[in-house]
N, C-alpha and C positions, 0 to 999 in steps of 0.2 A: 408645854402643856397646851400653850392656843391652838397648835396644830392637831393636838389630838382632838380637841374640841371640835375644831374646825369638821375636823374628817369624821364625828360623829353626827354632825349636821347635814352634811352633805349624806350621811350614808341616812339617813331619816328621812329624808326629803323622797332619795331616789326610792327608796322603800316605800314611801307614801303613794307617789303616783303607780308604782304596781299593783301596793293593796286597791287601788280603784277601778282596775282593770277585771271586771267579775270572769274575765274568760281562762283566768291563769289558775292552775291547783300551784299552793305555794307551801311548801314545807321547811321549818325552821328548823334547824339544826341548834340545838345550845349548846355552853361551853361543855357541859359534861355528857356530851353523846347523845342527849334525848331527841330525838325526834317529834315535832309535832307537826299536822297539817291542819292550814286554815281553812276555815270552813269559810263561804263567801260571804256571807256576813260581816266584814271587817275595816277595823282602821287603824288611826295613831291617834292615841289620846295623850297628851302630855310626853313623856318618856315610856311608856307603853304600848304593844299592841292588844288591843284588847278583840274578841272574835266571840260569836254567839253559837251555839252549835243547833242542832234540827228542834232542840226543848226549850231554846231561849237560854240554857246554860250560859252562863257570863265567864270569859279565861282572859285573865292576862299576864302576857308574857314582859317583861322587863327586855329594851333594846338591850340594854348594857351585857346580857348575859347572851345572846345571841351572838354564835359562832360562824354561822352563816345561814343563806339561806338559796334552797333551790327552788325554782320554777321549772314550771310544765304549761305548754299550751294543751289546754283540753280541750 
């Protein structure tokens, strides 16, 4: 179990310094096929990413359920 831990930490971390890079479009993929894109607005709060869209709308997506995730240099 520390391993998996472990490998969720690290994958948080690396996750975080991309969410701070405003030049990347980044789409998260969940475990059950949904697609979302972050809007630039974005970070890690706790165990979540949370992201705000063009209204100020508040979404948060739980790491845990995230299956992966694609970038794009814009």
């Amino acid at each position: 179990m520390a391993h998996k831990k472990g490998k969720r930490k690290s994958f948080k971390q690396l996750l975080a310094k991309y969410l701070d890079i405003k030049g990347l479009d980044i789409i998260i993929v969940l475990e059950d096929g949904k697609e979302i894109e972050l809007f630039k607005n974005r970070s890690i709060i706790g165990d979540m990413i949370v992201t705000f869209d063009v209204n100020n709308g508040e979404r948060k997506i739980p790491l845990k359920r995230i299956k992966h995730v694609d970038m794009y240099a814009a």
